[in-house]
C-alpha positions in Angstrom: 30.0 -25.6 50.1 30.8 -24.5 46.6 32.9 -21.1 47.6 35.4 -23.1 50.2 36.8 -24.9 46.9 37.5 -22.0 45.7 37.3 -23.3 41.4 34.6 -22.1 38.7 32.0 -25.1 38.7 30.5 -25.9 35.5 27.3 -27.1 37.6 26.4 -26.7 41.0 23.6 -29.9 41.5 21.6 -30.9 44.7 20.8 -34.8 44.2 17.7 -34.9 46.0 16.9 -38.8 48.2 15.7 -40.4 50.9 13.8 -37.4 52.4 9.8 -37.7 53.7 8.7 -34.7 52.1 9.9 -34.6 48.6 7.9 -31.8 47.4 9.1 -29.5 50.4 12.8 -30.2 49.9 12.1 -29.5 45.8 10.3 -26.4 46.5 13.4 -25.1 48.5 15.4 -26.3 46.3 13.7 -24.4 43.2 14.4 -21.3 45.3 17.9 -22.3 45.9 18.0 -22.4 41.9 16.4 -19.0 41.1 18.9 -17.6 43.8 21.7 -18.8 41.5 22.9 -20.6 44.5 22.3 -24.2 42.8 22.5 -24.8 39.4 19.8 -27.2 39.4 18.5 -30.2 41.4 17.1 -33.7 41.0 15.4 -36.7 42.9 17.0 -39.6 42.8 14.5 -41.9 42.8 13.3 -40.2 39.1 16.2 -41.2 37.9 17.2 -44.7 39.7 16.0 -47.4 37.0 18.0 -46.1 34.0 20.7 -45.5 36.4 20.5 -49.1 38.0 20.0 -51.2 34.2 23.5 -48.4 32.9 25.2 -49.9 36.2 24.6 -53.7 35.9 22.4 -53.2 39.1 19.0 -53.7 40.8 17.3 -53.0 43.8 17.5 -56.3 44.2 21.1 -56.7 43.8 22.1 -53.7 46.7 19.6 -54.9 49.1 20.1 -52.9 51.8 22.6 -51.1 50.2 20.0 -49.7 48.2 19.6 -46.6 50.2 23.0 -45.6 50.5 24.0 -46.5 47.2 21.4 -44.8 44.6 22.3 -41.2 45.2 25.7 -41.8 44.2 24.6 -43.7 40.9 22.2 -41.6 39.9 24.9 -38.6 40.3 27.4 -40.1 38.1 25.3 -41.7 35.6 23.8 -37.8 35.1 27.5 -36.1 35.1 28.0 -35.0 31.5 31.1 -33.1 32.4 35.4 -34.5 32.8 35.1 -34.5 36.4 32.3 -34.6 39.4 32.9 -33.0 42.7 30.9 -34.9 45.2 30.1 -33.9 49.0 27.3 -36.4 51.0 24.9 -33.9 52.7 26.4 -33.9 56.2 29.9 -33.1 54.5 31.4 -29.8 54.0 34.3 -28.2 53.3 36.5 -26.9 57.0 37.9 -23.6 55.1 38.3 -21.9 52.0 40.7 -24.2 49.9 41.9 -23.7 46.3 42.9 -27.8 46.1 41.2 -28.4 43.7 43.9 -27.2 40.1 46.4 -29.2 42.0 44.4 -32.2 42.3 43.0 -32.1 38.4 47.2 -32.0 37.9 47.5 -35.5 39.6 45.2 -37.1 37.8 46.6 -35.4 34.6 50.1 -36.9 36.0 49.3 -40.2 37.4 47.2 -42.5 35.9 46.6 -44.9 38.7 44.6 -42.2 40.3 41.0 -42.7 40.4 39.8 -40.2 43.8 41.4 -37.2 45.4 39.7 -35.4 48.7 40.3 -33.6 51.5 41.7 -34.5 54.8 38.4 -36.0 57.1 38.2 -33.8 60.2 41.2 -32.6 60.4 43.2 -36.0 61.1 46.2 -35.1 59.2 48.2 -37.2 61.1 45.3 -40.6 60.5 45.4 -39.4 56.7 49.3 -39.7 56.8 49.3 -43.2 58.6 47.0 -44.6 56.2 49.0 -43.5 53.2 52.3 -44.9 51.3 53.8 -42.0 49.5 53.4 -38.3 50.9 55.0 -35.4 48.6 54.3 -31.5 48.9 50.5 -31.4 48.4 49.0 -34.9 49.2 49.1 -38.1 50.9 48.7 -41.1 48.4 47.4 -44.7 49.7 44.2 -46.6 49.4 41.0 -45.9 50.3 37.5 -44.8 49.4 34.9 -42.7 51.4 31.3 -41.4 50.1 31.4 -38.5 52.6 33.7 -36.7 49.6 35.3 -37.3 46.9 36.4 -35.9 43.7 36.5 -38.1 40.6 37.2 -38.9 36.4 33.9 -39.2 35.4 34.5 -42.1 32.9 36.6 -44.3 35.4 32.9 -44.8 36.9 30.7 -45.0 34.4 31.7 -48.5 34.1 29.6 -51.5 35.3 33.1 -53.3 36.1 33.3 -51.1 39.2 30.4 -52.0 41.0 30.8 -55.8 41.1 34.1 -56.9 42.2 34.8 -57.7 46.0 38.3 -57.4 48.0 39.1 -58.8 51.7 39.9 -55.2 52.7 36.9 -54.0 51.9 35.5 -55.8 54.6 35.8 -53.4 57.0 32.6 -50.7 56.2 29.6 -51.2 58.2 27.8 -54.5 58.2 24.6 -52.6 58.2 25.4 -51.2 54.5 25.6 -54.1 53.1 27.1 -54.2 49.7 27.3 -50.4 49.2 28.5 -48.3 46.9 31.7 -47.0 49.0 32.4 -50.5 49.5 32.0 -51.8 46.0 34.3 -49.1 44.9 36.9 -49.7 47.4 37.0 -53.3 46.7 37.7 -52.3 42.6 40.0 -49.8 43.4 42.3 -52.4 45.4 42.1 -54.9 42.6 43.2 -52.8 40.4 46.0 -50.9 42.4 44.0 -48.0 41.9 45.2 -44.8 44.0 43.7 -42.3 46.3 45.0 -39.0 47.1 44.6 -36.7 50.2 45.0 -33.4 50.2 47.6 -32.2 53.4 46.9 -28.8 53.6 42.7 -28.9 53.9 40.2 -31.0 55.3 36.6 -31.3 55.3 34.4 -31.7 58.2 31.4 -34.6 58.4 28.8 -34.9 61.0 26.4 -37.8 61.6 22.8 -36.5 59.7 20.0 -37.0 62.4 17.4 -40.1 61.5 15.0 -37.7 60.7 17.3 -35.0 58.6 17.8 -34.5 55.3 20.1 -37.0 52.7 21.2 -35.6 50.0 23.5 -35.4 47.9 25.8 -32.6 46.4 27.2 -32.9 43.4 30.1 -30.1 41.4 30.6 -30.7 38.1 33.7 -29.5 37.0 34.9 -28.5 33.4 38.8 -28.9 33.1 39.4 -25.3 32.0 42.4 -23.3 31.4 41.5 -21.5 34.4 41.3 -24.5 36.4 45.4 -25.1 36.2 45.5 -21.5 37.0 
């Protein structure tokens, strides 16, 4: 997942929830950590009150959101670096794709942008529809998905995100409730806030079984010279 973006990661972190056998998944994933393969790991749920009283939010409060919410939180509240790669754990990356320097350059370039990603499963032309402005590298519109995206960590390390509402926003699953993806879609239309798509890449997502695994993971990237190449 971390070679097919192709960029020097400051971090490499498995965010670790939802899973019936947490000891199993961390033993793997201390072996994934020794291999050099992860830079480390953590379990959400270790991590979910200070993450919830940062946010403004309770268990309470998401409801049923809860479950596809904390990961998320939890990852962003721990970032400590400019910018956080994230990819749910039944995302990953079609191909080998250096999009990532031109994306950091948006952001550098725009300030309405708040999220950048890959095209979803190869529906470049569904990713064109859906946007307002194409140019050379991306398609610009509106929009928020959990499957992938890459992010500023400060623009969400506010509690203002997580409590606004839009019409539009509407249209995720019922059976989420109030979730994260939601919650951020609704913020980012009230504040005209932008999402790029990147034309030339795409990531592909699949469905994780009931009983498979749900995690989370998460890049953290360092805005180096390197990175603008």
């Amino acid at each position: 997942m971390a070679d097919r973006n192709a960029f020097p990661f400051a971090t490499k972190r498995l965010i670790i929830n939802n899973v019936s056998d947490v000891k199993l998944v961390c033993a793997h994933a201390e072996r994934l950590v020794e291999a050099g393969v992860l830079s480390d790991f953590r379990v959400a749920r270790d991590h979910e009150a200070e993450a919830l009283e940062f946010f403004g939010l309770s268990k309470e409060s998401l409801g049923i959101a809860y479950v596809y919410s904390i990961s998320e939180l939890v990852g962003i509240y721990l970032c400590q670096t400019e910018f956080l790669l994230h990819f749910a754990g039944d995302s990953i990356p079609a191909q080998r794709t250096g999009w990532l320097a031109a994306a950091l350059k948006r952001f550098e370039a725009d300030p309405r942008v708040r999220v950048a990603n890959l095209t979803w499963n190869a529906k470049y032309d569904e990713a064109a529809q859906e946007s307002f402005v194409k140019d050379a590298d991306f398609y610009t519109g509106f929009g928020f998905s959990v499957q992938m995206y890459l992010i500023r960590t400060s623009d969400f390390r506010s509690p203002e995100v997580y409590h606004e509402r839009h019409p539009l926003s509407e249209r995720y699953p019922a059976y989420g409730g109030e979730l994260f993806e939601k919650r951020v879609d609704s913020w980012m239309r009230n504040h005209d806030y932008l999402r790029i798509t990147y034309k030339h890449g795409s990531y592909r997502h699949r469905n994780t079984p009931k009983r498979g695994l749900r995690s989370t993971v998460e890049l953290l990237v360092e805005r180096t010279r390197a990175a603008f190449g």
